[in-house]
Residue frames as a rotation matrix with the C-alpha (Angstrom) as fourth column:
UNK 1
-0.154 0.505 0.849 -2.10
-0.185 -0.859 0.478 -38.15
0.970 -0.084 0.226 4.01
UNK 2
-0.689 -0.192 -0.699 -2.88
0.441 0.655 -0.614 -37.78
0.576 -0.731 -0.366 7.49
UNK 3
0.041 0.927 -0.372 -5.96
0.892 0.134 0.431 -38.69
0.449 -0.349 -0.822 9.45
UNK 4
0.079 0.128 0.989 -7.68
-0.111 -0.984 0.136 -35.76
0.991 -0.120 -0.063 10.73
UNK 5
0.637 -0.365 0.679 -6.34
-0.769 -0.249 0.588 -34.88
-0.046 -0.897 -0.440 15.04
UNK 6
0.876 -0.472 -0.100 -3.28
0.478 0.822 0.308 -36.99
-0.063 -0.318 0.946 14.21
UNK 7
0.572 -0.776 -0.266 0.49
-0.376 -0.536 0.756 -35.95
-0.729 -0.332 -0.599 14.25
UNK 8
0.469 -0.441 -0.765 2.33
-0.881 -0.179 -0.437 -35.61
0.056 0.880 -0.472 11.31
UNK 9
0.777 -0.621 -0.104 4.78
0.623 0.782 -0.012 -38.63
0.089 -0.055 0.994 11.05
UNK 10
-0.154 -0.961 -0.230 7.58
0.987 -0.140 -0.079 -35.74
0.044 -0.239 0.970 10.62
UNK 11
0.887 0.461 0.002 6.75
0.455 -0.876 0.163 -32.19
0.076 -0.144 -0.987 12.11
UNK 12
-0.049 -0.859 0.509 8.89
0.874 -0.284 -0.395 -29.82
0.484 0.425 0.764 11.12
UNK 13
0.676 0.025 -0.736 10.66
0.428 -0.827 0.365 -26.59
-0.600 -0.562 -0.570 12.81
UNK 14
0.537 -0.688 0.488 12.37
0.370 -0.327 -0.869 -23.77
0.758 0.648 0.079 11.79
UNK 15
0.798 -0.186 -0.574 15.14
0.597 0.113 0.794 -23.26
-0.083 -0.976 0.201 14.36
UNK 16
0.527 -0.850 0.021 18.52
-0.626 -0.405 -0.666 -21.15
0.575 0.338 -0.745 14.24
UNK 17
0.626 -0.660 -0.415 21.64
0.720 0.694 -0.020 -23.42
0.301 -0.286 0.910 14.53
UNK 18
0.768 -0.618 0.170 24.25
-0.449 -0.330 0.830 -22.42
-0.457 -0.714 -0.531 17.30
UNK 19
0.072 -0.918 -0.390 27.94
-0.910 0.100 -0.403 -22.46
0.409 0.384 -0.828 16.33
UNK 20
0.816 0.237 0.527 28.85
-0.468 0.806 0.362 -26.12
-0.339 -0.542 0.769 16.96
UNK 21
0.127 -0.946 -0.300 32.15
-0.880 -0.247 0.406 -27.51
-0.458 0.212 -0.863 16.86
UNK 22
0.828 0.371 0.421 33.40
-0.471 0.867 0.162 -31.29
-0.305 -0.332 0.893 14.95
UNK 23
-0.103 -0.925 0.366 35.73
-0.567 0.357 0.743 -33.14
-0.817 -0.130 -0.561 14.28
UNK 24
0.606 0.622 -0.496 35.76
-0.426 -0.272 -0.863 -34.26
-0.672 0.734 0.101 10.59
UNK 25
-0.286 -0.915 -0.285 36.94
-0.141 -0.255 0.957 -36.16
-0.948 0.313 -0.056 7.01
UNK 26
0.120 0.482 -0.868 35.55
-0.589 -0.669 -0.453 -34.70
-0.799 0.566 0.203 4.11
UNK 27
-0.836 -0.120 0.536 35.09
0.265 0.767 0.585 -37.01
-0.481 0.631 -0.609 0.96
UNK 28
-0.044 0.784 -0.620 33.05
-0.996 -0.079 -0.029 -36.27
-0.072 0.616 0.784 -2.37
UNK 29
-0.899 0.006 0.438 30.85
0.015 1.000 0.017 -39.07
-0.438 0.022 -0.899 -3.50
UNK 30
-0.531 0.846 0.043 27.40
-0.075 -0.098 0.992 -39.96
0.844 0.524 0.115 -4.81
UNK 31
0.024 0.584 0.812 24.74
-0.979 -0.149 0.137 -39.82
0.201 -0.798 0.568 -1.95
UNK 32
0.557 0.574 -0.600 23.82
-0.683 0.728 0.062 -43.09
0.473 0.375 0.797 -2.73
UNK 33
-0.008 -0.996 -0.085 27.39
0.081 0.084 -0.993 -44.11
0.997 -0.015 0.080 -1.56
UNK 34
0.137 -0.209 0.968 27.29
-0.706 -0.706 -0.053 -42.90
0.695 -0.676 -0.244 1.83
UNK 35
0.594 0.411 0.692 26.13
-0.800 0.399 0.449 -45.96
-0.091 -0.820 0.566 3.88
UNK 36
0.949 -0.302 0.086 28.57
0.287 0.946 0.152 -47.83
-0.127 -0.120 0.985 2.69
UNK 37
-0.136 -0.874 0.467 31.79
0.339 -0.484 -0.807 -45.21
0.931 0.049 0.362 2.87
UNK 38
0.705 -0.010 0.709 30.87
-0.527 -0.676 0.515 -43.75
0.474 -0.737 -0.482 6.25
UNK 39
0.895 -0.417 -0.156 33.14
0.391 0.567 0.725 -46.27
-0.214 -0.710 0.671 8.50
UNK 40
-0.090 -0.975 0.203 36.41
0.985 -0.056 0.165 -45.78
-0.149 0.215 0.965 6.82
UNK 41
0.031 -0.289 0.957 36.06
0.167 -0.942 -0.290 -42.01
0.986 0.168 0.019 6.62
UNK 42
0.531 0.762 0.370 34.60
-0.308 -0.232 0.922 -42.08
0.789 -0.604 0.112 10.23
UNK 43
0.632 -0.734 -0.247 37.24
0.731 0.459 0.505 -44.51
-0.257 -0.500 0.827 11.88
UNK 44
0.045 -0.909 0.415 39.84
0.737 -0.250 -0.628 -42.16
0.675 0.334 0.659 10.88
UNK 45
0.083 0.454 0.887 38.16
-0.416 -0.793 0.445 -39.60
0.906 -0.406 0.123 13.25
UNK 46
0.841 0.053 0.539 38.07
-0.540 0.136 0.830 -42.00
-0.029 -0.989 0.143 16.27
UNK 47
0.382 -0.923 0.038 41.72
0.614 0.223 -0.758 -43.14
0.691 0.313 0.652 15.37
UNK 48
-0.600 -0.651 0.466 42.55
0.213 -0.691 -0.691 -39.40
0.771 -0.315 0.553 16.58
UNK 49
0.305 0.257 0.917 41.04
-0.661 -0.635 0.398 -39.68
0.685 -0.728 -0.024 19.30
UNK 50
0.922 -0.220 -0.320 42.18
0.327 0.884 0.334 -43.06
0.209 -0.412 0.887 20.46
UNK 51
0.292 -0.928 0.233 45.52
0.787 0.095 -0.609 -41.49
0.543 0.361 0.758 19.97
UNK 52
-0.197 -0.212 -0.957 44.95
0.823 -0.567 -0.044 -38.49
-0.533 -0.796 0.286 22.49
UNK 53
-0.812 -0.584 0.000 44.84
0.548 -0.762 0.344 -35.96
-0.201 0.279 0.939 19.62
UNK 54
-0.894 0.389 0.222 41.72
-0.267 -0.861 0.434 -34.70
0.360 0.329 0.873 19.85
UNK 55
-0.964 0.264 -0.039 38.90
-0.074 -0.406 -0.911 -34.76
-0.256 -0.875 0.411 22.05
UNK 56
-0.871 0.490 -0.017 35.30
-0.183 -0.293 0.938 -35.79
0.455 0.821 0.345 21.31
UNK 57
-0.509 0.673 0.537 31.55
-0.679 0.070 -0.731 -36.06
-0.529 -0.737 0.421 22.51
UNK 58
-0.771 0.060 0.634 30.96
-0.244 0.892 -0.381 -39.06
-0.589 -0.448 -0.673 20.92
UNK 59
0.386 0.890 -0.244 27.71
0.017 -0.271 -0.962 -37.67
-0.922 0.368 -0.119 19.12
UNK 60
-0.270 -0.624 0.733 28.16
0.635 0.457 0.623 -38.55
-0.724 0.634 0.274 15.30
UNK 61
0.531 0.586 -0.612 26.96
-0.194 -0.619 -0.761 -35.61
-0.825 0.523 -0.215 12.57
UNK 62
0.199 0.000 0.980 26.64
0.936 0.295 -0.190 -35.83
-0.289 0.955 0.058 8.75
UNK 63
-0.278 -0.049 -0.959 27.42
0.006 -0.999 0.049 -32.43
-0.961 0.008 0.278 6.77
UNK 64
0.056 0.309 0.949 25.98
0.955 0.260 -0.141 -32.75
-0.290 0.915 -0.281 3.17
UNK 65
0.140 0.373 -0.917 26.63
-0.219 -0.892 -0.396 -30.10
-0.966 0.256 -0.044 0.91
UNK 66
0.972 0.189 -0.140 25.96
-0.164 0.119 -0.979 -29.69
-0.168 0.975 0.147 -3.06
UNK 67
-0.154 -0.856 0.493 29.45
0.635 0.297 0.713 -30.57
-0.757 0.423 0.499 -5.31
UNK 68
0.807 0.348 -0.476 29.15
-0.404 -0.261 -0.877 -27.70
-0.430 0.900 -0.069 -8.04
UNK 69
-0.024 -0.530 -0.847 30.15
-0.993 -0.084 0.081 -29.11
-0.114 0.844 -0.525 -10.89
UNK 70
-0.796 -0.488 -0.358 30.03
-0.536 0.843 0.044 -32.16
0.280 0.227 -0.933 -10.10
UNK 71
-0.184 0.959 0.216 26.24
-0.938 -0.237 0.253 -33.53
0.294 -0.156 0.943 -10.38
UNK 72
0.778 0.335 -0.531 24.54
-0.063 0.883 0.466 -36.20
0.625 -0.329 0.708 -8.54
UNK 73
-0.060 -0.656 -0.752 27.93
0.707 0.504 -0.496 -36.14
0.705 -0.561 0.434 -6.07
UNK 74
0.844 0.276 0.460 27.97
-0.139 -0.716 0.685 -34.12
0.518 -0.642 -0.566 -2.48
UNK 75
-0.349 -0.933 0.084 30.93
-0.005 -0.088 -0.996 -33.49
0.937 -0.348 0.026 -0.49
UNK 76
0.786 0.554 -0.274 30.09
0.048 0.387 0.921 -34.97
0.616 -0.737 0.278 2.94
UNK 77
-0.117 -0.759 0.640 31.93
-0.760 -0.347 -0.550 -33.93
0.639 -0.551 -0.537 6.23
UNK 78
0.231 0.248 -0.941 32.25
0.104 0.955 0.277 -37.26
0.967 -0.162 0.195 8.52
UNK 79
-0.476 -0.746 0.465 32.47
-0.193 -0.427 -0.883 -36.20
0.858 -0.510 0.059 11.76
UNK 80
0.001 -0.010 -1.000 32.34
0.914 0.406 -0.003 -36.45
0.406 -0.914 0.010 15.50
UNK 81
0.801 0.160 0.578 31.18
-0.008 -0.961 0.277 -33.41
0.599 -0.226 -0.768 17.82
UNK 82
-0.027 -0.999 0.028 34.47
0.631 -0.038 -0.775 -32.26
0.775 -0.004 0.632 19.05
UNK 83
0.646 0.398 -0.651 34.83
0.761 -0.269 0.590 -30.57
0.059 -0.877 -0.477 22.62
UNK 84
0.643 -0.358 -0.677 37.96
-0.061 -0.905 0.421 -28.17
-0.764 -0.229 -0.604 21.60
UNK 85
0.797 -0.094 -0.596 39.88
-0.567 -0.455 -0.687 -26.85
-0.206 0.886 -0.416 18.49
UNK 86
0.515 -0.739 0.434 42.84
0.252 0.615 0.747 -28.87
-0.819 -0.275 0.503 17.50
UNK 87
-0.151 -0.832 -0.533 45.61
-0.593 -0.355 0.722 -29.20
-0.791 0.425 -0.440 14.89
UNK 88
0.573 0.600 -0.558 44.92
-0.816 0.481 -0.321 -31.33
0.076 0.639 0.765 11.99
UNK 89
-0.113 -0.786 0.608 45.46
-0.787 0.444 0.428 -34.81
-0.606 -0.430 -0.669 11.97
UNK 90
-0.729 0.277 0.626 45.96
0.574 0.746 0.338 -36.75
-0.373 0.606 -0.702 9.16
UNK 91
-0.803 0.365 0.472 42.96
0.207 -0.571 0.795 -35.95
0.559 0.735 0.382 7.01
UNK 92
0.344 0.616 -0.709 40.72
0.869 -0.494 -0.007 -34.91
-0.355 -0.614 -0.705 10.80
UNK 93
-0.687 -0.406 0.603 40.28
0.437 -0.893 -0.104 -31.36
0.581 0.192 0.791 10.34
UNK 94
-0.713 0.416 -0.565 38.67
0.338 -0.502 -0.796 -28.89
-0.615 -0.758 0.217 12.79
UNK 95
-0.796 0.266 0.543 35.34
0.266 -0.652 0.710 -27.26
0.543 0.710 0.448 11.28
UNK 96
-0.554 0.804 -0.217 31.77
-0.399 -0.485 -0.778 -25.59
-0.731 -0.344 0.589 12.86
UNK 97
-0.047 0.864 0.502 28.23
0.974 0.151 -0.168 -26.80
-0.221 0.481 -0.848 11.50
UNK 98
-0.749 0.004 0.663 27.12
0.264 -0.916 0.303 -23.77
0.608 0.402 0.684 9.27
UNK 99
-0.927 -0.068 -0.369 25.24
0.318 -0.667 -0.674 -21.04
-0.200 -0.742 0.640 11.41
UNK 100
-0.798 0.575 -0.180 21.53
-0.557 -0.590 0.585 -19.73
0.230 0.567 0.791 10.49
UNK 101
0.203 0.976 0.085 17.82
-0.948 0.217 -0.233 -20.61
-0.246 -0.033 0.969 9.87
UNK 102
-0.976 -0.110 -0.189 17.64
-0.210 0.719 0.662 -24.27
0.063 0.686 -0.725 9.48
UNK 103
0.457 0.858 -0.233 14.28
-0.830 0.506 0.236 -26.67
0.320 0.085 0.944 8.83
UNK 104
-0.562 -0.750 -0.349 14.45
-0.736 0.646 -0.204 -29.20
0.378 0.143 -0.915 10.85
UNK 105
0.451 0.766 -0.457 13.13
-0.723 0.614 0.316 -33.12
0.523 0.188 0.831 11.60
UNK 106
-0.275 -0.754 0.597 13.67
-0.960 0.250 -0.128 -35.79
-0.053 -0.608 -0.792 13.96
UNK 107
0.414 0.396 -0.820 13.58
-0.626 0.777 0.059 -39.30
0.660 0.489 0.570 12.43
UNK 108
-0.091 -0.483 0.871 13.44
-0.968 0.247 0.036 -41.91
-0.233 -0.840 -0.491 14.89
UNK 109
0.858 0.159 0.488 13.98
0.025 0.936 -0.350 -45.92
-0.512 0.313 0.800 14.09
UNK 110
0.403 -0.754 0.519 16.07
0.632 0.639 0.438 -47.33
-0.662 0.151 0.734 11.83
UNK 111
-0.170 -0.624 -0.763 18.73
0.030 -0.777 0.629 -45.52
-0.985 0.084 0.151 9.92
UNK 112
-0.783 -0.600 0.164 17.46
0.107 0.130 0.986 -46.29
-0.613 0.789 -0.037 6.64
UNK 113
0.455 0.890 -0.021 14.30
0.867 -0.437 0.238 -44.21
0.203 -0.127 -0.971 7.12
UNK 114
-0.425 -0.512 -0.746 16.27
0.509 -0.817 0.270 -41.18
-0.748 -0.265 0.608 7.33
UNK 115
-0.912 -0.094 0.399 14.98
0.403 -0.387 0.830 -39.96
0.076 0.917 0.391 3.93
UNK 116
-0.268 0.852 0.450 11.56
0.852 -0.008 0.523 -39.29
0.450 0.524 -0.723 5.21
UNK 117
0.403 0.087 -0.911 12.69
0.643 -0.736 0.214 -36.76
-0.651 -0.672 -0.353 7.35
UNK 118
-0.761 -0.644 -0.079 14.80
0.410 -0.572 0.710 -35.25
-0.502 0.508 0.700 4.66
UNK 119
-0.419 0.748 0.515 11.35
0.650 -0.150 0.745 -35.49
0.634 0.647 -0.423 2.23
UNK 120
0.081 0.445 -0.892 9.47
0.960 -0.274 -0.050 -33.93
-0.267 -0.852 -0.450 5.29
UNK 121
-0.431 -0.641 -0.635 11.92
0.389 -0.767 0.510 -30.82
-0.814 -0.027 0.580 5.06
UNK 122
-0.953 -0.194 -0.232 11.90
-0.031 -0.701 0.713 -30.24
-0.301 0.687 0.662 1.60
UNK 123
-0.267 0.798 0.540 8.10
0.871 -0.040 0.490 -30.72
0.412 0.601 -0.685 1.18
UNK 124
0.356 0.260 -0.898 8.05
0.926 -0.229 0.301 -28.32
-0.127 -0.938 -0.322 4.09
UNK 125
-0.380 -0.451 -0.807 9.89
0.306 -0.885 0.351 -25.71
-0.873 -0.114 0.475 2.78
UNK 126
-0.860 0.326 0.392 7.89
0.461 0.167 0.871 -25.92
0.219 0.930 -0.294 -0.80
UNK 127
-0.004 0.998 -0.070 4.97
0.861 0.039 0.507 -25.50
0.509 -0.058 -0.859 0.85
UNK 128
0.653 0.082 -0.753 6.38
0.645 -0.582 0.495 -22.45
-0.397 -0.809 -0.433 3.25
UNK 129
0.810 -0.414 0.416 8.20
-0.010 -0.719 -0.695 -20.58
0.587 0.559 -0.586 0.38
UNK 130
0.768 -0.601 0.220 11.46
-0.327 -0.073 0.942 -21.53
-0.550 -0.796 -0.253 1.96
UNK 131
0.670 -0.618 -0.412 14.74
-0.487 0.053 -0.872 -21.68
0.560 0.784 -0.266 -0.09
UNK 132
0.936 -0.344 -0.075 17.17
0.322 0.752 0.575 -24.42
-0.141 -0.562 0.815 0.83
UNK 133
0.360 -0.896 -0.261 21.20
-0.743 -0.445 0.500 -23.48
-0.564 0.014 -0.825 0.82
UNK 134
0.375 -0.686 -0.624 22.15
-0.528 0.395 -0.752 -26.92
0.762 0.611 -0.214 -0.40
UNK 135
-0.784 -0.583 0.213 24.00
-0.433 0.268 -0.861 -27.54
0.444 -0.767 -0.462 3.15
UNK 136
0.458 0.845 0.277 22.49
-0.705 0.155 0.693 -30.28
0.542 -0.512 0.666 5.27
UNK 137
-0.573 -0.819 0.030 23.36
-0.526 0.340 -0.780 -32.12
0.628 -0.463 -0.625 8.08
UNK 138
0.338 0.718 -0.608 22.47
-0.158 0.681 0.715 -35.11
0.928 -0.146 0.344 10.39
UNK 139
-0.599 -0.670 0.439 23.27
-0.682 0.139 -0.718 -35.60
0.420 -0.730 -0.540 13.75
UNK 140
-0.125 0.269 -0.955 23.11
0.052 0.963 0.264 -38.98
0.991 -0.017 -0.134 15.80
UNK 141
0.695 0.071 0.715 21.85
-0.708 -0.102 0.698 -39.68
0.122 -0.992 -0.021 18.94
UNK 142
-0.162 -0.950 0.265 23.84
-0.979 0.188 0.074 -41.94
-0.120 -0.248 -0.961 20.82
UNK 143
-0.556 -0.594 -0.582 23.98
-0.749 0.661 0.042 -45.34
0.359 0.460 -0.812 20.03
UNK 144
-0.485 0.270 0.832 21.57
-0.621 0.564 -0.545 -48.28
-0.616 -0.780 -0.106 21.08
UNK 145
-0.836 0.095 0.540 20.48
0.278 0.922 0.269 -52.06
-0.473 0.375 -0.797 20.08
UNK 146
0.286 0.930 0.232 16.85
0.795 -0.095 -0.599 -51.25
-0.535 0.356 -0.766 19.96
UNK 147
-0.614 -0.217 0.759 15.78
0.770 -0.376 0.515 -49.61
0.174 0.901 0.398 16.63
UNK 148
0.515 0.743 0.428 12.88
0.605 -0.669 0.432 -47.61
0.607 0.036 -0.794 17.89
UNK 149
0.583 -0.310 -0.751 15.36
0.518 -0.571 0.637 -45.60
-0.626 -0.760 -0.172 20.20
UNK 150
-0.053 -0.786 0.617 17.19
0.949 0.153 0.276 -44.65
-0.311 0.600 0.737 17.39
UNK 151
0.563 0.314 -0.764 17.58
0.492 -0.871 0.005 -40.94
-0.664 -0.379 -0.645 17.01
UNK 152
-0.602 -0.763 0.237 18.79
0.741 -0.423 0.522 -38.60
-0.298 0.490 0.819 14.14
UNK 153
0.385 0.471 -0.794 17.80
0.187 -0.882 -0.432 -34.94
-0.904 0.018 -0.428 13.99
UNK 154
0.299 0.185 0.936 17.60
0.951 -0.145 -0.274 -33.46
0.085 0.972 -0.219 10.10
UNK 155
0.569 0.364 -0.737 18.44
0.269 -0.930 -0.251 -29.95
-0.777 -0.055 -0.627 9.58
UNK 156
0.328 -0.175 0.928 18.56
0.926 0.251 -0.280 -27.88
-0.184 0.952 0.245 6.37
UNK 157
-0.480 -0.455 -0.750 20.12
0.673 -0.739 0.018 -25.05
-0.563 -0.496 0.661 6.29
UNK 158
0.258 0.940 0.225 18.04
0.900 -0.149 -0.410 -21.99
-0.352 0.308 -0.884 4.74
UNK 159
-0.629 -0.508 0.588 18.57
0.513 -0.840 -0.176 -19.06
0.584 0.191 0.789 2.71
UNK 160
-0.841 0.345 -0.417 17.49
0.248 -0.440 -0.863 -15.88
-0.482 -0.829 0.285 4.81
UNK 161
0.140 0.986 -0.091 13.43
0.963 -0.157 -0.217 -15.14
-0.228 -0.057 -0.972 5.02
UNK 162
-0.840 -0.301 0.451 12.58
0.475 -0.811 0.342 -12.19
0.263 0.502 0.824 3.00
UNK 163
0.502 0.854 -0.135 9.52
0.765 -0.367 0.529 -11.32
0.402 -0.369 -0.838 5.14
């Protein structure tokens, strides 16, 4: 709970996400999984760019969305924000973050606190009659030794507000 004139630990917004381009290889799995599959999906991404074929800003982003059918796994987009369309390469494919209302949170520290921004969200949308899509995504700040600089912005996508 939190002390009365203090600041949440994770204030949520509801924002609309801008078309955003990346640079991506897709891979079902369990969630659980993730931190320890992200390199070897990820390295395949800065492969093609080492190689000239494709163009990036460096900035890392997560795409989480549901697997129907296939509970307790999520089909996760590994990617890199990408600065112009390309051709596929290998298993990099061009794709866009999804468009729309999202809820979002900006967990800062280590990377394995990330879940209380996620909790944040969905208590946040419980509490604000707010219907998740399923689709969520993470995006990294840039890199640095110190944990408390660490940066990663939450954001759930939302079904549309029937007000």
């Amino acid at each position: 709970m939190t002390e009365p004139n203090s600041t949440p630990r994770y204030p949520v917004s509801v924002q609309r996400a801008a078309p955003r381009a990346i640079a991506a290889v897709r891979a079902r799995m369990p969630v659980g999984q993730v931190p320890a599959k992200f390199t070897e999906h990820l390295n395949q991404v800065y492969a093609a760019a080492k190689n000239g074929a494709i163009h990036l800003d460096g900035q890392n982003i997560f795409v989480y969305r549901d697997a129907v059918g296939f509970p307790g796994d999520v089909d996760v987009d590994f990617g890199v924000g990408a600065l112009a369309p390309f051709a596929p390469v290998g298993r990099v494919t061009y794709t866009q973050l999804p468009v729309g209302d999202v809820a979002a949170a900006t967990h800062w520290g280590d990377y394995a606190g990330i879940g209380g921004a996620h909790a944040a969200v969905v208590e946040w949308c419980r509490a604000n009659n707010r219907k998740r899509t399923g689709t969520l995504w993470e995006v990294y700040g840039h890199w640095t030794n110190d944990p408390a600089r660490l940066r990663t912005d939450v954001y759930h996508l939302l079904e549309p507000s029937t007000k």
